[in-house]
Every structure is written in structure tokens, then in C-alpha cells.
C-alpha positions as CSV (number, residue, x, y, z in Angstrom):
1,X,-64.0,-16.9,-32.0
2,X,-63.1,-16.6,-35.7
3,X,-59.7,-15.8,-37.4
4,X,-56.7,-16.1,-35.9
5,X,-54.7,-13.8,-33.7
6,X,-51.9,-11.8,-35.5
7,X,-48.5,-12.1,-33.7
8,X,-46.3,-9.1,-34.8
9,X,-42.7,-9.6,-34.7
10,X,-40.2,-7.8,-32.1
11,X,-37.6,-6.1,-33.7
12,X,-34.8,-5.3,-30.5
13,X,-32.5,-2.8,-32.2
14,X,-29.0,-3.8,-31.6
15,X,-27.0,-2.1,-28.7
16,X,-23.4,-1.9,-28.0
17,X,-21.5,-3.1,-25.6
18,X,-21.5,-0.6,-22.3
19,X,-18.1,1.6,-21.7
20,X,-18.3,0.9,-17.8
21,X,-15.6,2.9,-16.6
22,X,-14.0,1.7,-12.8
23,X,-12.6,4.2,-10.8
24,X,-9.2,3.2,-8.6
25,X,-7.4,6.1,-6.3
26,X,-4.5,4.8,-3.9
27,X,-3.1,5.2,-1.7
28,X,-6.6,5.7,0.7
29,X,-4.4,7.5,3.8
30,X,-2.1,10.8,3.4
31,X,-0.4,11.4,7.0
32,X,1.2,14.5,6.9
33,X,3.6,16.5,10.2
34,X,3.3,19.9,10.5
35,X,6.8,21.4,13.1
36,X,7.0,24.9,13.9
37,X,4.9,25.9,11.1
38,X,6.9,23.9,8.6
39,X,4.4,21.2,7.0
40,X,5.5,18.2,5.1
41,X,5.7,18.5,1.2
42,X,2.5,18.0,-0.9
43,X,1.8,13.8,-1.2
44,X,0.7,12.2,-4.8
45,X,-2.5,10.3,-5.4
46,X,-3.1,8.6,-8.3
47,X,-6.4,8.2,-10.2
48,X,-6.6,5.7,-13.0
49,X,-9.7,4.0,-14.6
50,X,-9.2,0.2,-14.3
51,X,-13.0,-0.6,-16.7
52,X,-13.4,0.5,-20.1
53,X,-14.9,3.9,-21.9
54,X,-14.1,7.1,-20.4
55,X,-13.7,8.0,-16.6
56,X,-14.6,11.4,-15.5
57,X,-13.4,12.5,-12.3
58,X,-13.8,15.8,-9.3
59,X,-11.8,15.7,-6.3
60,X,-13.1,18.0,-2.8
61,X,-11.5,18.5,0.6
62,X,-13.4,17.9,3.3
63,X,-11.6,20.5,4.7
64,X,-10.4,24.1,4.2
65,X,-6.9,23.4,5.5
66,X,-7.1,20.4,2.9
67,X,-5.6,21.4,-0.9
68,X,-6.0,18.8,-3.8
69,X,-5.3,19.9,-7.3
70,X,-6.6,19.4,-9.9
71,X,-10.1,19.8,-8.8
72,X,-11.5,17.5,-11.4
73,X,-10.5,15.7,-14.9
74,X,-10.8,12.8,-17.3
75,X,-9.1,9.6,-17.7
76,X,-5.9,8.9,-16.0
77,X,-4.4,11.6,-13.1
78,X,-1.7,12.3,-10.2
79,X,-3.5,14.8,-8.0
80,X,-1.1,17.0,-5.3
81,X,-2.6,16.8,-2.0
82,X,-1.1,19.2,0.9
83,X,-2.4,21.1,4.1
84,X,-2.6,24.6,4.7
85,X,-0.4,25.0,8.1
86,X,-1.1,28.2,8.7
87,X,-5.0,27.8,9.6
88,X,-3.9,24.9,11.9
89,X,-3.4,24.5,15.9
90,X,-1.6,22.4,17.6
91,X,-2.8,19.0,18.0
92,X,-4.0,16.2,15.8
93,X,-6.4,17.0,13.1
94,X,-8.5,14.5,10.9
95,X,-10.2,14.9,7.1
96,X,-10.9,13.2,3.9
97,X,-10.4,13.8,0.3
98,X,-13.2,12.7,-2.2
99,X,-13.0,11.4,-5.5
100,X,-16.1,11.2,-7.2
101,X,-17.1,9.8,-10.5
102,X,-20.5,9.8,-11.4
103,X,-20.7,6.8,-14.6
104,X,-18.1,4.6,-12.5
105,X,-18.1,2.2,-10.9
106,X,-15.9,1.9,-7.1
107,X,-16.9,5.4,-6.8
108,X,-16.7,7.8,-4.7
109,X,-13.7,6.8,-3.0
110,X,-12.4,8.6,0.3
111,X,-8.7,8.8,1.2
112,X,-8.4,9.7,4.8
113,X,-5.9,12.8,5.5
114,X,-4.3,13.3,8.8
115,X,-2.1,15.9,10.2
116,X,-0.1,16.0,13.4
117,X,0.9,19.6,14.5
118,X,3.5,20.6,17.0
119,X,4.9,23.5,18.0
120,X,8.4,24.7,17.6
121,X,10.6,21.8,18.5
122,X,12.2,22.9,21.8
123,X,16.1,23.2,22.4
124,X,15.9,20.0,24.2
125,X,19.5,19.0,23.2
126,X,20.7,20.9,26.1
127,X,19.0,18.6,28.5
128,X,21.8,15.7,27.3
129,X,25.0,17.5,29.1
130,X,23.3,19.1,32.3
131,X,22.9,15.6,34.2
132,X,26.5,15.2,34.0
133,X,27.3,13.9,37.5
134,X,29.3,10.8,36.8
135,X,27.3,8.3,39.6
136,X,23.8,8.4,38.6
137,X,23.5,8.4,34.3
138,X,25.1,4.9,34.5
139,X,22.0,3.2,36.5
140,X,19.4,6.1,35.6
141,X,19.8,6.8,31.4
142,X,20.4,3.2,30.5
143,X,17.1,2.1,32.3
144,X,14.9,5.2,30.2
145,X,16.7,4.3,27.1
146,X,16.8,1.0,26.3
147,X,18.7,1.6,22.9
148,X,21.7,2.6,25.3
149,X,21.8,-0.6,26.7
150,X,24.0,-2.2,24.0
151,X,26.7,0.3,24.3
152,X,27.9,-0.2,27.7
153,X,29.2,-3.4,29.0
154,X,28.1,-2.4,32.4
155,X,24.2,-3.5,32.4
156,X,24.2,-5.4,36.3
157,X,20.8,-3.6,36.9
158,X,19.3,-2.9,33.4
159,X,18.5,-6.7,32.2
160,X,15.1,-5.9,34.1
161,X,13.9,-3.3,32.1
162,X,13.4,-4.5,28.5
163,X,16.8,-4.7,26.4
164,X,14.7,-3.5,23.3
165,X,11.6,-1.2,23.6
166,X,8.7,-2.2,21.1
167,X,8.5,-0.2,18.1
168,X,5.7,2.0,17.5
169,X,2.4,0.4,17.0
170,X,1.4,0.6,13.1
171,X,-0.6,-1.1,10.7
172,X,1.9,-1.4,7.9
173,X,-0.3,-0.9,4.9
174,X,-3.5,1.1,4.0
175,X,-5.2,-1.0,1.3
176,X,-5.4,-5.0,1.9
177,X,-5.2,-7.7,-0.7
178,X,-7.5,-7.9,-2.8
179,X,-9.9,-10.5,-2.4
180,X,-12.2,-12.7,-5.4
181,X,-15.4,-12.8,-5.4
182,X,-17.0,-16.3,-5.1
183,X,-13.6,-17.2,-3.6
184,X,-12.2,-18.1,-0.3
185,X,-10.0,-15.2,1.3
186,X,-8.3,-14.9,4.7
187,X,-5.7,-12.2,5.1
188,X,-4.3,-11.0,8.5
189,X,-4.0,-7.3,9.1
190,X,-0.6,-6.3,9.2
191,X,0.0,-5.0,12.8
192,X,3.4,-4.3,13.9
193,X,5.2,-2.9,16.9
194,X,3.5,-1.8,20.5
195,X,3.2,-5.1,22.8
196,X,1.0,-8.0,21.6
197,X,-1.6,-9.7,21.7
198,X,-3.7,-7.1,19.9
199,X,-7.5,-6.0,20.1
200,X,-8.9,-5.0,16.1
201,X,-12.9,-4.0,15.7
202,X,-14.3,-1.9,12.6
203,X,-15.6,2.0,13.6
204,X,-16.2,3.1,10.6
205,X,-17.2,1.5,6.6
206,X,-17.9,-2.3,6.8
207,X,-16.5,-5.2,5.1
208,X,-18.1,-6.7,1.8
209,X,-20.9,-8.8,2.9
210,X,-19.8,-12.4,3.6
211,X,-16.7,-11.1,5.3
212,X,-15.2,-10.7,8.9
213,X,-12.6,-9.3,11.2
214,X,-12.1,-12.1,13.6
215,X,-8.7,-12.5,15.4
216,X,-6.6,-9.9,13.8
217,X,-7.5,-11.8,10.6
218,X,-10.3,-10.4,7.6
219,X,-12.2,-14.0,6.3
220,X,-15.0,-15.0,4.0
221,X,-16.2,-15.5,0.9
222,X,-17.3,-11.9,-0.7
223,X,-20.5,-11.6,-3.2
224,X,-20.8,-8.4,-4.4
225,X,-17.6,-6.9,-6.1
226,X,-16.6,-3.2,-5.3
227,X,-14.5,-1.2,-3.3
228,X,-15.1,-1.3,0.7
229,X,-13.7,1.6,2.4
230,X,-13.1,1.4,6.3
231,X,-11.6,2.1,9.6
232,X,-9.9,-0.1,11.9
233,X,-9.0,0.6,15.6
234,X,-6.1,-1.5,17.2
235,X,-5.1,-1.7,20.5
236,X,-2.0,-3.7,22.3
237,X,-2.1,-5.6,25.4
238,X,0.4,-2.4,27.0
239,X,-0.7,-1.1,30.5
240,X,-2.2,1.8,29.3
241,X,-2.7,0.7,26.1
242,X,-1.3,2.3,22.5
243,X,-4.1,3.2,20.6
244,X,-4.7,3.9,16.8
245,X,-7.4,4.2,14.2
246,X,-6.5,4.0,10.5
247,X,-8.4,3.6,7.2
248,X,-8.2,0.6,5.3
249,X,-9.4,-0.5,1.8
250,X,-10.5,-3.6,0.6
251,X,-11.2,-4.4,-3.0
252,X,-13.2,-7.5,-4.4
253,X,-12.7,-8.3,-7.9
254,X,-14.2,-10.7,-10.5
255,X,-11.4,-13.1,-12.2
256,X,-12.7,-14.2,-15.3
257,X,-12.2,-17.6,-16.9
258,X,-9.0,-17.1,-18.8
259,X,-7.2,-14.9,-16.0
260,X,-4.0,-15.6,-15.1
261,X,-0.7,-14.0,-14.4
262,X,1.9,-15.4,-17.2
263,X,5.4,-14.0,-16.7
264,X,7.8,-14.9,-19.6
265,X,10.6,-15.9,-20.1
266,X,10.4,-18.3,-17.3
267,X,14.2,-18.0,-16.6
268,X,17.3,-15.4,-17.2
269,X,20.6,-16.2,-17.8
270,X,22.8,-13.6,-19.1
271,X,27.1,-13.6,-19.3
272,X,28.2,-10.1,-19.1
273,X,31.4,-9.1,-21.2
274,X,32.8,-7.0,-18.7
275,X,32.6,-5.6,-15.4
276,X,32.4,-2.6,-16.9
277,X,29.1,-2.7,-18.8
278,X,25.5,-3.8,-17.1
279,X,23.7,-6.6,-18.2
280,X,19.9,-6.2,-19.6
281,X,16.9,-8.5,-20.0
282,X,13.5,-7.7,-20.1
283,X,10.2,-9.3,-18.8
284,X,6.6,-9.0,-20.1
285,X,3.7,-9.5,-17.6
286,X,0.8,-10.3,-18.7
287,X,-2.9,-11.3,-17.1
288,X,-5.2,-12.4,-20.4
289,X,-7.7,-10.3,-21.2
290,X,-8.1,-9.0,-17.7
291,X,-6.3,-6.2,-16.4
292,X,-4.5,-6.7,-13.1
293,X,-2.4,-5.0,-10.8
294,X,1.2,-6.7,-10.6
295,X,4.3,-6.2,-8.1
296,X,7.8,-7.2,-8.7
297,X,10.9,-7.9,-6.3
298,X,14.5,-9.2,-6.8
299,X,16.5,-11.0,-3.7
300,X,19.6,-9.2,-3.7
301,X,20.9,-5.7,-4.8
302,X,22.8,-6.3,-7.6
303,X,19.3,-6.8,-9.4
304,X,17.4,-3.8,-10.5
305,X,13.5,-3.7,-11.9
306,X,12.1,-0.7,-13.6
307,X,9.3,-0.2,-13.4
308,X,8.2,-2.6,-9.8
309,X,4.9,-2.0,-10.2
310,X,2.1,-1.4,-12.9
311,X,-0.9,-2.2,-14.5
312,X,-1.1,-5.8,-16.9
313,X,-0.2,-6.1,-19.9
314,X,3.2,-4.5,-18.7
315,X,7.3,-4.8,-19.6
316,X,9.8,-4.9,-16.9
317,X,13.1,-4.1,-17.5
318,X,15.9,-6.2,-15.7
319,X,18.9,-4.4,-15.0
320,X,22.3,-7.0,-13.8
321,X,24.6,-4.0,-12.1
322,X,28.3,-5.3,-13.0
323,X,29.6,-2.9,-10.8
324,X,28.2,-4.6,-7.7
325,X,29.5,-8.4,-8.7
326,X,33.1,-10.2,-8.6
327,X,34.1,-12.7,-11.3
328,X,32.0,-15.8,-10.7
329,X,28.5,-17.3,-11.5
330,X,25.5,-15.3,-9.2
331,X,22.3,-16.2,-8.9
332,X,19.2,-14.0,-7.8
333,X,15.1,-14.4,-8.3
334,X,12.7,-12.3,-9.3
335,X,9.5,-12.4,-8.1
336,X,6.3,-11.3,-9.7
337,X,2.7,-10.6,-7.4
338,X,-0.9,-10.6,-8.8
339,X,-3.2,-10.6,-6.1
340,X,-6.4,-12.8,-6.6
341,X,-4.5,-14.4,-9.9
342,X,-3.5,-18.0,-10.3
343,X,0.0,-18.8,-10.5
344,X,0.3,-16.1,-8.3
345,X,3.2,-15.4,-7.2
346,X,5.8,-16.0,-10.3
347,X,9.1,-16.9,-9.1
348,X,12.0,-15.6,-11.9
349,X,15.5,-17.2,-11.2
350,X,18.5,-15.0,-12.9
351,X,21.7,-16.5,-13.4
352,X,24.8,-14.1,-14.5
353,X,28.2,-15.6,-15.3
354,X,30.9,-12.9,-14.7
355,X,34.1,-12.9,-16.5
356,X,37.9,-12.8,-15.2
């Protein structure tokens, strides 16, 4: 073969950088009570987009008794989401609102909505005075209501039943920790109330993969990040047993390199002129180049944050309430939460000197 074969350059035209927008709605459960017609007043929901470029957004009821507005948007939003209590029966009624965003990522996202309907409540309070007959609500009322108990010293016969009934059985929050991918995570489910041990299991969504519910505890290393959506149903040990389902959220995130949560200053020390006048300082929260979700607490009241929650890079302003202190040196701490973050959490002591 003669000559020589002719090699013609690739030219790849330049492209820029993707706008990947990520889609975020909390919280992912509404639970609304509907008495004698009268439902509860509309709930928030907040839609923000947590990636880059611009996140458009619809929002549908899976229901007709559901109500969301607006319907659909772009960027950041508070949606209003109430029930229609006139096309509903007594009972217990289930249904989900949809946020959907077709360029996003995390999307759709369902929040579960949930509705308990009862009648008009009924005149019950004239139950209290009819079993007046002074021998039996001593040994009969204390024994049904265990909150009694306390109040009369006369409890010969009631140490049997339970001095305190178990609260209600609850999960006590909708949307877990979130967890990193590549990383070791274990986080128990917050169960509360009802009478332990408790039986969890999945009904509904799943778990990222490399993730499991195992002894009331979600554990693993996820892969894939995203937003997992599911339902949990929890039992308690009771004879019969209390019963709930609920839907949960789990989000899995990527940290990058230079993530990390950086509170500054490290310390607050402020001498207030008077009792008169507040003190003031001010915090900045920051994360690197990521943007992470951030939580902040103080120890005791005299402290107030505004705002205690937010998206990094963020300022919090500290507020000392004079009123609330006596001359003297107080000290508090602040404490700032970035789930998945190192140096997570950041503990802020305050010291305030008040004068004579």
C-alpha cells in the first residue's frame, strides 16, 4: 500500500459547564384534623433548588379534597397546602402532594398528606359531675386515669395500674439525617411513646441501595446519591398493639473535598451596659463551596438566634436578652448542626458580664 493515511484532526467545540438544578421540598408529611367540619389552617411547604441554573417546578394533589397553591413556578417557593372538609367523611383519609421538576435532579418528590375527621365533638363534659357518689370515683377514676394519680395522696389500690400511661406512639421526625455517600451511616429512627420494644419494616419506597432497617436502626454505606422517599410501619410490644405508618425521607449527598462546616467567631463574650439594653453579636456559617443545610440551638433562654435554621453561606444573629439576667457573669453555648459535615456539630460558648 502506497502513501500514507491522512489523520484529520478533531476539533470538540467547547461546552459549558451544566446548570443541574436539585430540587428539595420539606417537610415530606402534612397531618391535618378536621372537628365538626372545622379543618385545621392551611400548612407551608417549601420548595428551594439546592444545584445550580434554574429550577422549574408544578405541584398536583393526588386528591380532590387536597388544595396546593401555587400550582407550578420557578426558583425558590412556599406553597399553601389545605384540605377541602366539606367533601370529607368521617374517618381517616390518606393522599400525596407531588412536586415535579422535569431538569432536576431529587425530583419528583411526594409529601404524604393525612387527615383525621371527626364528628362534632360531643358534650362529654357532662359525664365528669354525674358519677358523683362519693365511695366509688376514689378507687374507680384514679385507676382509668393515671394522670389523677399524683393528686391524691390516697393511692392504696392504684400503684398496680401504671402511675404514668405511655405517651402516644410517634416517630418524632419525617425526614432522617442525611447520610454521605461512600460513607458509613447508622441513625436510629426516632420512636417515642406507646410501650417498647418496637417492631419497624419498610411498606412502601426503599432505602438507597447499600442500606438497611435493622433493629429500629437505618445502616450502611449508600452509593448512589438522591432522595429516597418511604414508609415505615411501627408497632409496640402493647397487648393489642398501637400501630402507625408514616413517611420518611432520606437524603444522600456528596461532600466534596473542601467541605466543612466553619462557624466563626469561635467564642462570644459580650459586657452589656445595662440591664436595660440587649446585647448583639453575630455569627457567619459557612460550608466552603458546598451548600449545606445548618441548624442552630442555644442552652438556656436568655439566648436568642435569628434565624435557627438556613441554607450555608448564612449569618445568625445572636441576641443576649438583659431583661432575663441579674448582675453577674452567665455563660450559655450555642450550638451549630451540619449533617454529613465534618466538625459537625460546632459548639459556640457565650459569656456575658452584667453590670451592678
Amino acid at each position: 500500500m502506497k502513501g500514507a493515511w491522512l489523520i484529520p484532526t478533531l476539533l470538540w467545540p467547547a461546552v459549558a459547564a451544566a446548570q443541574i438544578p436539585v430540587l428539595q421540598v420539606s417537610p415530606a408529611r402534612l397531618a391535618f384534623t378536621v372537628i365538626g367540619g372545622v379543618s385545621a389552617p392551611a400548612q407551608q411547604v417549601r420548595v428551594r433548588n439546592l444545584g445550580s441554573g434554574t429550577l422549574r417546578w408544578s405541584a398536583r394533589a393526588s386528591d380532590a379534597w387536597i388544595r396546593v397553591s401555587p400550582a407550578s413556578g420557578s426558583g425558590a417557593a412556599v406553597l399553601s397546602v389545605d384540605v377541602e372538609a366539606a367533601r370529607l367523611a368521617p374517618g381517616r383519609h390518606e393522599g400525596r402532594v407531588t412536586v415535579e421538576a422535569p431538569d432536576a435532579d431529587d425530583a419528583p418528590f411526594s409529601i404524604a398528606v393525612s387527615v383525621d375527621v371527626s364528628a362534632s365533638p360531643a358534650p362529654a363534659r357532662a359525664t365528669p359531675p354525674a358519677p358523683a357518689p362519693p365511695a366509688q370515683p376514689p378507687a374507680e377514676p384514679p385507676a382509668s386515669a393515671s394522670p389523677a394519680l399524683p393528686t391524691g395522696g390516697r393511692a392504696p389500690a392504684s400503684p398496680p395500674a401504671t402511675a404514668e400511661a405511655p405517651g402516644k406512639l410517634r416517630i418524632d421526625r419525617t425526614v432522617m439525617p442525611p447520610a454521605t455517600r461512600n460513607l458509613p451511616y447508622s441513625q436510629a429512627l426516632p420512636v417515642a411513646g406507646g410501650t417498647p420494644p418496637y417492631t419497624l419494616r419498610i411498606v412502601e419506597g426503599r432505602l438507597p441501595a447499600g442500606m438497611v432497617l435493622a433493629q429500629g436502626a437505618i445502616t450502611g454505606t449508600a452509593r448512589v446519591q438522591g432522595v429516597y422517599p418511604f414508609v415505615v410501619a411501627l408497632a409496640d410490644a402493647a397487648s393489642p398493639p398501637a400501630r402507625l405508618t408514616q413517611a420518611m425521607s432520606l437524603r444522600v449527598i456528596i461532600l466534596q473535598p473542601d467541605t466543612a462546616l466553619v462557624v466563626s467567631p469561635a467564642s462570644i463574650s459580650l459586657r452589656l451596659a445595662n440591664r436595660s439594653r440587649d446585647g448583639r453579636a453575630a455569627l457567619a456559617v459557612g460550608s466552603g463551596r458546598q451548600r449545606l443545610e445548618w441548624t442552630a440551638a442555644a442552652d438556656v433562654e436568655w439566648l436568642r438566634l435569628t434565624p435557627g435554621a438556613g441554607l450555608s453561606p448564612s449569618d445568625v444573629a445572636v441576641t443576649v436578652v438583659a431583661g432575663r439576667l441579674p448582675p453577674g457573669t452567665h455563660v450559655g453555648t450555642i450550638t451549630v448542626t451540619m449533617e454529613g459535615a465534618p466538625n459537625s456539630p460546632a459548639s459556640i460558648p457565650v459569656q456575658v458580664t452584667v453590670p451592678r
